[in-house]
Backbone as a ProteinNet text record, in pm:
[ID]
protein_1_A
[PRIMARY]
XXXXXXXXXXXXXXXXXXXXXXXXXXXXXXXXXXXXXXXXXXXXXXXXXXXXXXXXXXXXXXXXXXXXXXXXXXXXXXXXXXXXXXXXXXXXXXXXXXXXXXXXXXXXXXXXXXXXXXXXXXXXXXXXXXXXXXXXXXXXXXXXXXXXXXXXXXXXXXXXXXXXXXXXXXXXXXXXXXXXXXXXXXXXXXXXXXXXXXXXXXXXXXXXXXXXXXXXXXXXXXXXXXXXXXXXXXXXXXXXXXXXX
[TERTIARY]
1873.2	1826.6	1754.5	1806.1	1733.9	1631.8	1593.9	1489.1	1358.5	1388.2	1328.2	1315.4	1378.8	1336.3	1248.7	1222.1	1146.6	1030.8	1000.5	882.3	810.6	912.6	833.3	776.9	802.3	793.8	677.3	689.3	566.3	425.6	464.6	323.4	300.8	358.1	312.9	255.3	293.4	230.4	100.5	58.2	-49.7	-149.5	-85.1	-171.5	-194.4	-200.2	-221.8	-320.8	-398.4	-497.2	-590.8	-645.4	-750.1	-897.8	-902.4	-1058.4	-1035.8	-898.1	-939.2	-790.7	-825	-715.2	-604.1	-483	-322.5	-283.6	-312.6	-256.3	-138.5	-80.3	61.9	41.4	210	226.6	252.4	248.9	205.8	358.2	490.8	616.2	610.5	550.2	584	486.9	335.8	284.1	390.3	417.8	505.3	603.7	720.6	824.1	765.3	665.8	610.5	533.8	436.4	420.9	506.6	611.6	721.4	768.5	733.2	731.6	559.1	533.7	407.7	311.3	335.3	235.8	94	67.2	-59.5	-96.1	-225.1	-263	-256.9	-295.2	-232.4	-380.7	-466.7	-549.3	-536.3	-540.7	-528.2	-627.6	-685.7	-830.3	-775.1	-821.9	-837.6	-960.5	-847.7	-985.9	-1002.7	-898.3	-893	-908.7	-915.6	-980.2	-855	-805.8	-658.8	-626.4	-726.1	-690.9	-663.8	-706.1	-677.3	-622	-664.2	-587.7	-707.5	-791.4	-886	-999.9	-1036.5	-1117.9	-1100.5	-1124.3	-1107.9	-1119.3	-993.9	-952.9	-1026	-1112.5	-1215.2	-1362.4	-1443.9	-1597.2	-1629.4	-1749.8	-1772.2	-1794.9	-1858.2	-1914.3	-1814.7	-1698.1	-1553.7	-1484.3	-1473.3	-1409.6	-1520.5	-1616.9	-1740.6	-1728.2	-1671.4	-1666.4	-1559.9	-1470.8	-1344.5	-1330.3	-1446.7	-1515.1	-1585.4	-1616.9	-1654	-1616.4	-1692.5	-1602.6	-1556.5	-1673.2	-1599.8	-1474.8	-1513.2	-1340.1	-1228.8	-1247.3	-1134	-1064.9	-1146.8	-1151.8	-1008.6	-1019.3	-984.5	-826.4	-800.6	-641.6	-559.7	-633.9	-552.9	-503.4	-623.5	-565.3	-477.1	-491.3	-501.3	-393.5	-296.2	-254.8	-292.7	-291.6	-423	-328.1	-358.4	-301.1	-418.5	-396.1	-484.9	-398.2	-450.9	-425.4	-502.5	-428	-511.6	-437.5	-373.3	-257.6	-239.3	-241.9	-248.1	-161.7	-56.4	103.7	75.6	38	13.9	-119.7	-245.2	-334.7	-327	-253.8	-229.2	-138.4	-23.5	59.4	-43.3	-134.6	-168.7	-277.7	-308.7	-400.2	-548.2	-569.3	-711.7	-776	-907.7	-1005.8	-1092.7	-1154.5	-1285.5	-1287.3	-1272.4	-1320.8	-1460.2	-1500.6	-1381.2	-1380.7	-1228	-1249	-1103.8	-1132	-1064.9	-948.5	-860.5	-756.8	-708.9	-653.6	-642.4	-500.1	-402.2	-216.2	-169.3	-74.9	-28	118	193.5	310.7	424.3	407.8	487.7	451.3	300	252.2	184.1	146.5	106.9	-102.7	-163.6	-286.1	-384.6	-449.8	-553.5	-666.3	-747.8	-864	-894.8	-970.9	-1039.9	-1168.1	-1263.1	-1374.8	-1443.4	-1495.4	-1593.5	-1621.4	-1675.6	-1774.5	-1839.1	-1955.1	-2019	-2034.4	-2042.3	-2005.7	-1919.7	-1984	-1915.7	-1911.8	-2057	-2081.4	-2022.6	-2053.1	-1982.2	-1827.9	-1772.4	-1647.5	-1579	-1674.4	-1646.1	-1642.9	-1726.4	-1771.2	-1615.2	-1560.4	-1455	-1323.5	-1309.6	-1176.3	-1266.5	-1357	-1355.1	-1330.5	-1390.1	-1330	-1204.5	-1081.4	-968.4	-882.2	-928.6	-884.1	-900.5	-1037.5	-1071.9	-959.9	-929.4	-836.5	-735.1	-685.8	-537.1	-551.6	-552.5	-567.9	-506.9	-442.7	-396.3	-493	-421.5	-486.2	-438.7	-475.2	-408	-352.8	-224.7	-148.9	-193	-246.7	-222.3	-151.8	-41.6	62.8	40.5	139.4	110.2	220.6	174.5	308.7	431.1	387.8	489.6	518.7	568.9	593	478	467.5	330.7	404.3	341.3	354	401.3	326.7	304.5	296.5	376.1	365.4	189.4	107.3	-22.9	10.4	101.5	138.5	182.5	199.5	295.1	382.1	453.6	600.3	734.6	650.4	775	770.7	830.1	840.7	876.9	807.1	835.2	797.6	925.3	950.7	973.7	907.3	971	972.5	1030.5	1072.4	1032.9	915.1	876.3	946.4	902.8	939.7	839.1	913.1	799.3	653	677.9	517.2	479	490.8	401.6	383.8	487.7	438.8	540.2	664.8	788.6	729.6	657.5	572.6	466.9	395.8	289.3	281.6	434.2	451.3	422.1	423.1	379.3	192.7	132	19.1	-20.1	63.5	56.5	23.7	-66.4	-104	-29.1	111.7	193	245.5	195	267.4	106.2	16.9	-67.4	-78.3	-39.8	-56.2	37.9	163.1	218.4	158.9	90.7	35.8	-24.5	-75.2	-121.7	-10.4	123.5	229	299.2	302	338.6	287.8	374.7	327.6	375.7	309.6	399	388.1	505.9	584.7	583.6	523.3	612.5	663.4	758.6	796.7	798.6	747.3	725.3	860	855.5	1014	1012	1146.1	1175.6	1309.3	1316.8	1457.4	1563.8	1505.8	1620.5	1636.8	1709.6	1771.3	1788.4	1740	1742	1686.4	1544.4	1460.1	1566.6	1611.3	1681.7	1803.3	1888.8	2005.4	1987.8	1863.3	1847.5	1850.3	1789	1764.3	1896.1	1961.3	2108.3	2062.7	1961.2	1927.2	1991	2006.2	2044.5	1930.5	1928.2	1793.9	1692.6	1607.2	1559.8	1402.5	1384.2	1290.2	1360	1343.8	1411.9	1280.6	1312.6	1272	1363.1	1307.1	1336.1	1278.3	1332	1268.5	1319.5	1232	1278.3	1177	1260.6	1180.7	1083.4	991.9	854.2	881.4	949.3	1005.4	1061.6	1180.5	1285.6	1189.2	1293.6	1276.1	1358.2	1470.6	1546.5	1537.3	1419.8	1458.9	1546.4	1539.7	1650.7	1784.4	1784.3	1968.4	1951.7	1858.2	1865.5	1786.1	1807.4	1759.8	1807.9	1680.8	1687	1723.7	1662.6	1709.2	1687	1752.7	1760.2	1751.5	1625.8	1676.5	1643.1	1753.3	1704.7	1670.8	1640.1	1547.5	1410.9	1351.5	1220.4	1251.6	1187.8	1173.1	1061.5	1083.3	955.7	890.6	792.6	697.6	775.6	805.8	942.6	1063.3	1107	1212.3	1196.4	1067.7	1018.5	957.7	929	873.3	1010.1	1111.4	1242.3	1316	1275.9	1353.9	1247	1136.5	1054.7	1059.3	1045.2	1076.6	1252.7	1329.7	1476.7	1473.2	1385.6	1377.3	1307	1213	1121.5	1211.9	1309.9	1382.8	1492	1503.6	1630.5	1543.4	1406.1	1361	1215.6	1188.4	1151.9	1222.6	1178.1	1244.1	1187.2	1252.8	1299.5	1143.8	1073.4	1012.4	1095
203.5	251.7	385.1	461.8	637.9	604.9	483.2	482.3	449.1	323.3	328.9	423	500.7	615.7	686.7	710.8	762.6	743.1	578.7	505.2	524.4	488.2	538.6	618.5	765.3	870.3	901.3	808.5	862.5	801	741.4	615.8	674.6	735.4	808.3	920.6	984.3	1095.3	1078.5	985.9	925.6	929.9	748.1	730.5	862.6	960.1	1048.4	1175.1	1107.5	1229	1091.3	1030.7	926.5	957.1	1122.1	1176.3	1178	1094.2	1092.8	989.9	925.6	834.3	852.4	778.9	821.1	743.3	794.3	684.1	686.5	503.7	495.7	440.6	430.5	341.5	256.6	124.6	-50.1	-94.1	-9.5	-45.7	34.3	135	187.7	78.1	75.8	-29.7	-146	-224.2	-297.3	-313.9	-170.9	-189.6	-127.8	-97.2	-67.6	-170.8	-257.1	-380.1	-473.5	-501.1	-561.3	-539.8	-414.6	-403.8	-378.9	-338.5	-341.4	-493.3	-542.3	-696.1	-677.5	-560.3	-524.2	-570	-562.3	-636.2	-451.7	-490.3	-406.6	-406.7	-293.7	-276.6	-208.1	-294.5	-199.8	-162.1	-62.8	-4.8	44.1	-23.8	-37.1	55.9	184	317.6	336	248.4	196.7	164.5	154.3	33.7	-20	-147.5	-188.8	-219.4	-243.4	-217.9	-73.2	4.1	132.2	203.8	216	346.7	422.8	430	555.5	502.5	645.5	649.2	775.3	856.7	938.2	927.2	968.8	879.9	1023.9	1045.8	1117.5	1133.1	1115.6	1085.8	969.2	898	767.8	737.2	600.1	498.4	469.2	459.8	424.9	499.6	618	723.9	775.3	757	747.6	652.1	536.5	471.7	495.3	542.5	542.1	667.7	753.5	841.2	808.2	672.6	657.1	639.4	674.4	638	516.3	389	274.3	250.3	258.9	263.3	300	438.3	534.6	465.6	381.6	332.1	214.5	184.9	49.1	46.9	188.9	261.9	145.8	132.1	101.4	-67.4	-169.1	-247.3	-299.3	-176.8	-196.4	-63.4	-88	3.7	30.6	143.3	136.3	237.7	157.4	179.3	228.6	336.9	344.7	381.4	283.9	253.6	324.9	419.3	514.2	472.2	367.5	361.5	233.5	206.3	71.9	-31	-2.3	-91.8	-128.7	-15.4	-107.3	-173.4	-156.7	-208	-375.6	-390.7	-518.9	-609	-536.7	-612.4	-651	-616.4	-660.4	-731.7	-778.4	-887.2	-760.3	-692.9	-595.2	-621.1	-641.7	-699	-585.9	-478	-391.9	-291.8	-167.9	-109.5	-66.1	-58.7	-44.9	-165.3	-228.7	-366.5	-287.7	-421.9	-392.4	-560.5	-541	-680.7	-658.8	-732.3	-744.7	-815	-823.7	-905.4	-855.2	-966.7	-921.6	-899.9	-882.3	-778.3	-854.4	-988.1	-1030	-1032.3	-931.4	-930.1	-1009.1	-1155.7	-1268.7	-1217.1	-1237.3	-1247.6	-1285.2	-1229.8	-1278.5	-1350.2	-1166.6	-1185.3	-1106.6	-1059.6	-980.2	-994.5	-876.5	-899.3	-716	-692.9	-565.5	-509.2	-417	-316.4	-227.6	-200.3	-80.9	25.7	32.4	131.2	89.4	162.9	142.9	12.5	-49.1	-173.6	-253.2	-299.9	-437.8	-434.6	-306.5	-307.3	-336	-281.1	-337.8	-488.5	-544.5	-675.1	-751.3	-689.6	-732.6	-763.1	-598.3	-632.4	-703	-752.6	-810.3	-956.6	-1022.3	-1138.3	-1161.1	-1039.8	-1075	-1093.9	-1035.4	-1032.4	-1189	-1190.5	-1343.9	-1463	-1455.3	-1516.9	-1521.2	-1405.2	-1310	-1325	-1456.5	-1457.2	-1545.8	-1609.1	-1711.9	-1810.3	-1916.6	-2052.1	-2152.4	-2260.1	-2407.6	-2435.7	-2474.8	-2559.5	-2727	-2835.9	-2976.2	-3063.4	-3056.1	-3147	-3310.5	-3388.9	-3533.1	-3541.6	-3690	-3705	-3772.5	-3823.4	-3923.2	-3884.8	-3938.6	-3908	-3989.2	-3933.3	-3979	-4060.2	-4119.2	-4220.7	-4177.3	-4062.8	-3997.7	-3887.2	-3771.6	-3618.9	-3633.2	-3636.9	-3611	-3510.5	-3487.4	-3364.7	-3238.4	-3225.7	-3107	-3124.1	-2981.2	-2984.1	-2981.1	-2930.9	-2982.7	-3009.7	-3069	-3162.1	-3033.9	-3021.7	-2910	-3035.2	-3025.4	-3101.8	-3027.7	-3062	-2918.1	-3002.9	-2936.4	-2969.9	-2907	-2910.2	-2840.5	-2776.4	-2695.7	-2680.5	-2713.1	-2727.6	-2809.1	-2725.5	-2629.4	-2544.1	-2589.8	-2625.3	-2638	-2549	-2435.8	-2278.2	-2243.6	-2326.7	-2283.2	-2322.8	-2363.5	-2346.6	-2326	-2203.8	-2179	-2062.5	-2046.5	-1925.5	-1958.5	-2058	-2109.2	-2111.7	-2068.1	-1977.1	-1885.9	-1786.1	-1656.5	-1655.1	-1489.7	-1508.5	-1480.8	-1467.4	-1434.6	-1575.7	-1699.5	-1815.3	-1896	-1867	-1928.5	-1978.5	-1884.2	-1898.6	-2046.6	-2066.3	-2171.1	-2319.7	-2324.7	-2424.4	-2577.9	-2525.5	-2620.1	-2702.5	-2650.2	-2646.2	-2811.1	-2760.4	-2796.4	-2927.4	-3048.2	-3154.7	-3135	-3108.2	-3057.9	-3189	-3210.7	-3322.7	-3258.3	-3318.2	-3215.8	-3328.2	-3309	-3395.4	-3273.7	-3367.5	-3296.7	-3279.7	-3233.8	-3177.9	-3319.8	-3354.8	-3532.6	-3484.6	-3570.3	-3609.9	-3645.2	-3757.8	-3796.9	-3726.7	-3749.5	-3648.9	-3761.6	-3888.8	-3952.9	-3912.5	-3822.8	-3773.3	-3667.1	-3574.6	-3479.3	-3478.8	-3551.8	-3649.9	-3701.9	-3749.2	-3777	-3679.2	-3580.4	-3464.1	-3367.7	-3391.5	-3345.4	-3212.8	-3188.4	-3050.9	-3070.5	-3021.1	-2993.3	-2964.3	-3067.7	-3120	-2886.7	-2893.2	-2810.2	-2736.2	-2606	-2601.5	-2557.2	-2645.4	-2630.9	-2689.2	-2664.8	-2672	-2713.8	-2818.1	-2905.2	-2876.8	-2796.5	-2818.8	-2880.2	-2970.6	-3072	-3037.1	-3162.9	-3155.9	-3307	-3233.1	-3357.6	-3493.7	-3478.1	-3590.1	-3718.7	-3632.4	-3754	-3822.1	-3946	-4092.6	-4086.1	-4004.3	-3969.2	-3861.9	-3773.2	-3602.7	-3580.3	-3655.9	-3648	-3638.1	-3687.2	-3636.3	-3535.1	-3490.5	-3395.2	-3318.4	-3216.1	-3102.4	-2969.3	-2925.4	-2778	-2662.3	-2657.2	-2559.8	-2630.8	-2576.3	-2605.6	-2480.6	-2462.2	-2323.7	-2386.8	-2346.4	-2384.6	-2276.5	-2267.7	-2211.3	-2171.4	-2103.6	-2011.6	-1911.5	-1940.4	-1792.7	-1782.8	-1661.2	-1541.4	-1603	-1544.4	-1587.6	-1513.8	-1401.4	-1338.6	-1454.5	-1517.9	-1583.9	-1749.5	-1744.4	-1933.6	-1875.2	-1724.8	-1748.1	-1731	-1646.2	-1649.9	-1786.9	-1886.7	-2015.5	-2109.9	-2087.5	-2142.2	-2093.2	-1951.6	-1921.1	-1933.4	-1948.5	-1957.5	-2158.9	-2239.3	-2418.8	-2385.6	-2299.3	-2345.7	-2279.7	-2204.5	-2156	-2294.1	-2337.1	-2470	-2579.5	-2588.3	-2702.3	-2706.7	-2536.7	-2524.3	-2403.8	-2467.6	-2369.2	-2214.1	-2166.8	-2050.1	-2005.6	-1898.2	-1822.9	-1759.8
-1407.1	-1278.5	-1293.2	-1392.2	-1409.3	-1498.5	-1538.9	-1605.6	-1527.4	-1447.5	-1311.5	-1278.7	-1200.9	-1109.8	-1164.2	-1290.9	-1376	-1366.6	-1437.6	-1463.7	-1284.3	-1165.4	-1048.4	-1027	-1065.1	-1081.9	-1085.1	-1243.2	-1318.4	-1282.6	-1229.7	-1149.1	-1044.9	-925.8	-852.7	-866	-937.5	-998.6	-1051.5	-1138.4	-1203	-1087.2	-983.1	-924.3	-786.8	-835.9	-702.4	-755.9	-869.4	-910.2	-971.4	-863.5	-899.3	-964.8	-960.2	-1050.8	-1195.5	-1232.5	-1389.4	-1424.1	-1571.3	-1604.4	-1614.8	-1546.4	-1558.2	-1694.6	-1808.3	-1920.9	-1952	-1972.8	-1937	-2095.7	-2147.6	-2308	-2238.6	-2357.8	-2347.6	-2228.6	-2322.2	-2284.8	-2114.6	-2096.8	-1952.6	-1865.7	-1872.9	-1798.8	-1794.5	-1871.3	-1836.2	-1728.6	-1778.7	-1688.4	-1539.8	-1523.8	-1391.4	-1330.2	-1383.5	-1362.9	-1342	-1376.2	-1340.3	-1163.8	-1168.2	-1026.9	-926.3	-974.7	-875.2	-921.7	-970.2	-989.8	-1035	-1082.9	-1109.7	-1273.2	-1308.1	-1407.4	-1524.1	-1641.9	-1719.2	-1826.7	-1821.2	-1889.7	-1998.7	-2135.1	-2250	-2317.6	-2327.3	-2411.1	-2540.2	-2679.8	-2795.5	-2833.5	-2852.9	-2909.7	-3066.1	-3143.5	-3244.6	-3350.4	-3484.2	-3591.6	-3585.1	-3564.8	-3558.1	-3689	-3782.3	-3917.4	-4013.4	-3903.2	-4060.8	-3923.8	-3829.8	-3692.2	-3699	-3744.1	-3810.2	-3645	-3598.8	-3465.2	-3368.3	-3290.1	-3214.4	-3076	-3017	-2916	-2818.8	-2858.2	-2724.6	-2748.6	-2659.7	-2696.5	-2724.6	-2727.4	-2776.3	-2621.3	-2643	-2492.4	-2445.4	-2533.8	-2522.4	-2341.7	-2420.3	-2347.8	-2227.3	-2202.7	-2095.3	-2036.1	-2055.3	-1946.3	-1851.1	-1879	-1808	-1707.2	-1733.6	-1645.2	-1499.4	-1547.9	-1394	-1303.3	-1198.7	-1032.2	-996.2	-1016.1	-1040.6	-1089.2	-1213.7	-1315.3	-1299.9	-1246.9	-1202.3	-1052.1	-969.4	-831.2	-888.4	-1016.9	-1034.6	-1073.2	-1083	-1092.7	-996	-885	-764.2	-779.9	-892	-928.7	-1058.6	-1126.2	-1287.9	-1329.5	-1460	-1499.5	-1654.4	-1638.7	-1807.4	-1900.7	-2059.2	-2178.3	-2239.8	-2294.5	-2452.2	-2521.3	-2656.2	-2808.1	-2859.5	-2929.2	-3059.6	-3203	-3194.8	-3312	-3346.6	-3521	-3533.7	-3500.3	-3529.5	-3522.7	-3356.8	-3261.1	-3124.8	-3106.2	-3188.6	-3149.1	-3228	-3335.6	-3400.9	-3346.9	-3274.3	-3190	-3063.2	-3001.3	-2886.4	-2952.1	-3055.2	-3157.6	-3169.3	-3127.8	-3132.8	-3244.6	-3224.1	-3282.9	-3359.7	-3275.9	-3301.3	-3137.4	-3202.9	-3067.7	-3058.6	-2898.9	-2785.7	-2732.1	-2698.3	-2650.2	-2544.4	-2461.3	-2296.4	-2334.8	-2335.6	-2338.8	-2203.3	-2145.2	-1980	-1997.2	-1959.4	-1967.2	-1796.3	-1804.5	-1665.5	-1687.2	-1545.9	-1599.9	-1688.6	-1780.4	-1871.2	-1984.6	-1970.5	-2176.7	-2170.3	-2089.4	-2143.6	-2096.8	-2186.8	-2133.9	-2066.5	-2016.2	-1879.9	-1996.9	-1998	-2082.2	-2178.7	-2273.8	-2302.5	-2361.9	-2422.2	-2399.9	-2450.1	-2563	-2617.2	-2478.7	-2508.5	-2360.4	-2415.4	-2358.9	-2431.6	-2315.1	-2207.8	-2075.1	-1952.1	-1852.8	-1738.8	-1684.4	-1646.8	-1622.6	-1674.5	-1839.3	-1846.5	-1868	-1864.4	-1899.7	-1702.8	-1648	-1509.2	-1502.2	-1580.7	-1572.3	-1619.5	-1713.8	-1783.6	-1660.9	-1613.6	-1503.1	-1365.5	-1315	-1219.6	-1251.5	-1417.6	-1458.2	-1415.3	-1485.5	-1472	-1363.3	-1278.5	-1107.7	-1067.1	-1144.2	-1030.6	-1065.6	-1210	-1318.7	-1228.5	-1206.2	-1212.9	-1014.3	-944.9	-833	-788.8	-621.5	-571	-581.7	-633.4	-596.6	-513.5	-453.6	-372.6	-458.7	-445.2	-540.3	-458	-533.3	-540.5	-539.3	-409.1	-431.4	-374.1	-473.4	-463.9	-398.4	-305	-226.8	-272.8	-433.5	-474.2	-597.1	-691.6	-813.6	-896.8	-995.7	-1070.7	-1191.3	-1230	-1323	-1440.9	-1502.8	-1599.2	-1591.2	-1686.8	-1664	-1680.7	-1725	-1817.4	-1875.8	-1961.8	-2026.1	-1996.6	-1823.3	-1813.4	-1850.8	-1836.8	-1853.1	-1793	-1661.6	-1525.7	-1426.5	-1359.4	-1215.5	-1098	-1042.6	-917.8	-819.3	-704.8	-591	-470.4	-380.5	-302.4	-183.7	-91.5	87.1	179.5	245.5	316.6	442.5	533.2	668.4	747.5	895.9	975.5	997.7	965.9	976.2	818	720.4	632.5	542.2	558.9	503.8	400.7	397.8	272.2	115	110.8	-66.5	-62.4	39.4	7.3	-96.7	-110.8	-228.7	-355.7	-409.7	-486.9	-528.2	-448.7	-406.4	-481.3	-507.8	-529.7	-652	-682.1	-812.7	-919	-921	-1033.1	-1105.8	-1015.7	-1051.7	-1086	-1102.3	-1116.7	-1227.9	-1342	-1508.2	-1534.1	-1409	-1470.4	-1376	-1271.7	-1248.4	-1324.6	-1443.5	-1542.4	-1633.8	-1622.2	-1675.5	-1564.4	-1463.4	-1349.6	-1258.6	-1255	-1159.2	-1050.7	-950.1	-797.7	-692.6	-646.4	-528.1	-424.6	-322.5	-170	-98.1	-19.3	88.8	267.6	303.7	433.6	500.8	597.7	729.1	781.5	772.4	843.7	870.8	999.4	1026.9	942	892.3	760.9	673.2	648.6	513.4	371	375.3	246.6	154.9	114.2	-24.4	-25.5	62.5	-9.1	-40.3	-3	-71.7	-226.9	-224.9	-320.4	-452.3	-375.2	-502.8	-525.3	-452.9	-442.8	-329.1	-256.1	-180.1	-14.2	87.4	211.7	294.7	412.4	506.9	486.8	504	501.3	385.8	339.5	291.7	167.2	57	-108	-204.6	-313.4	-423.5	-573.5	-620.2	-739.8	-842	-962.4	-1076.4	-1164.5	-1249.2	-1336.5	-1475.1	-1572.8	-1702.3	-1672.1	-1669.7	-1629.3	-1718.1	-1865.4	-1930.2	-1898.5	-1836.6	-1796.2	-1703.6	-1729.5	-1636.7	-1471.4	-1496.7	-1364.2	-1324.6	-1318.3	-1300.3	-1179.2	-1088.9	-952	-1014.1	-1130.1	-1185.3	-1262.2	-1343.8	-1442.4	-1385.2	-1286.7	-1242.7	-1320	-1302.8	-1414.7	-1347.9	-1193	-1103.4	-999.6	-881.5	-755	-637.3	-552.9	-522	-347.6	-221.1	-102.9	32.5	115.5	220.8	110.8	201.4	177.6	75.2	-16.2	-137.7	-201.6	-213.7	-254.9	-400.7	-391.6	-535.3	-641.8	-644.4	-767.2	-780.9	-649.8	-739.1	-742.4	-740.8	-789	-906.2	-964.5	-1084.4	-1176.1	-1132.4	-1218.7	-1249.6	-1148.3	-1175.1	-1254.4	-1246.9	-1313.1	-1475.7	-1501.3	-1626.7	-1658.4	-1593.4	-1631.6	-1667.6	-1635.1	-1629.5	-1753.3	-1797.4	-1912.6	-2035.7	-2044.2	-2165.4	-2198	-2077.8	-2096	-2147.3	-2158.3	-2212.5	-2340.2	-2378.1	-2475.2	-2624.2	-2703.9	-2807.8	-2832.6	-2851	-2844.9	-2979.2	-2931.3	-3033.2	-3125.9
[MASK]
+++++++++++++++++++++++++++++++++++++++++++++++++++++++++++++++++++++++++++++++++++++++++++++++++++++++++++++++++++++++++++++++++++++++++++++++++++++++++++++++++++++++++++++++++++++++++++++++++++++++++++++++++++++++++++++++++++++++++++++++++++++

């Protein structure tokens, strides 16, 4: 908790002198992203092979001068790498390059820059990436995973609006992952009997595998919940059914 209070701290502080960069380390963006949902810009000032570079001057360090850039605090929390061991862990190629991750490490985009512009060009890519989409739900069960990996079933409410969280852009990365079921608000209560859930707005996650996922449910979560905790049950279903790095 005092580490939190900290990392808050220190982000407010940052973000409250927007005429120049608040640079955070890889591990603080993180645990602050974790909470603010913001995307996590790491600038590679670098040779990620030798460390050898000067982490002031250069087109590098001019871009991050600009008003644009500096504007972009408000979506982005920004790392610079002057050091090899972190520029090889985040894979760094050649500076100056811009890698883009969101708040679980996992990557958007990245992409070289030589100023303000195209390195602008870089984070408006990732936003667009790093955005809500329609989720595609079928009304039935499909024949065939086509190679996802899990069965998301869900139960609507009579407005239509209890999985639109599933929407959001923190769950987007796992969409492709994902065959999504909905059943609409009915009187009966037979589909959700079935799934073992209680008449209302719930959610089924399964291993897209099985032949019965209605018995082998991975999680079960019921009313309305937030995009934080359909992505915790979603990543808590994918550790129970892939191996472990």
């Amino acid at each position: 908790m005092k580490t939190l209070t900290m990392l808050a701290a220190l982000w407010t502080a940052l973000s409250a002198a927007p005429q120049e960069i608040g640079w955070l380390k890889l591990d603080q963006a993180k645990a602050i992203a974790a909470h603010t949902n913001k995307l996590i810009l790491v600038y590679v000032a670098c040779d990620p092979r030798s460390g050898s570079a000067p982490c002031s001057g250069g087109t590098g360090e001019r871009a991050f001068a600009d008003a644009a850039i500096l504007k972009r605090q408000e979506e982005f929390h920004f790392v610079r790498i002057c050091e090899k061991k972190t520029a090889q862990l985040v894979k760094a190629t050649k500076p100056p390059e811009a890698i883009i991750l969101d708040a679980d490490g996992d990557e958007i985009c990245r992409a070289g820059f030589s100023d303000a512009a195209s390195l602008e060009l870089v984070l408006a890519a990732a936003l667009q990436r790093f955005s809500a989409h329609e989720v595609h739900w079928a009304g039935e069960l499909p024949a065939s995973p086509n190679g996802r990996t899990l069965l998301v079933v869900g139960f609507d409410d009579e407005k239509g609006e209890a999985l639109k969280a599933f929407e959001d852009r923190i769950l987007v990365k796992y969409h492709d992952r994902i065959v999504f079921v909905r059943f609409p608000a009915r009187k009966d209560v037979d589909a959700a009997k079935k799934w073992g859930v209680p008449p209302g707005p719930a959610v089924v996650i399964c291993d897209a595998a099985k032949e019965s996922p209605e018995k082998n449910a991975l999680e079960r979560l019921t009313g309305k919940k937030t995009p934080a905790q359909l992505k915790a049950a979603l990543q808590k279903a994918l550790l129970k059914i892939e191996p472990k790095k």
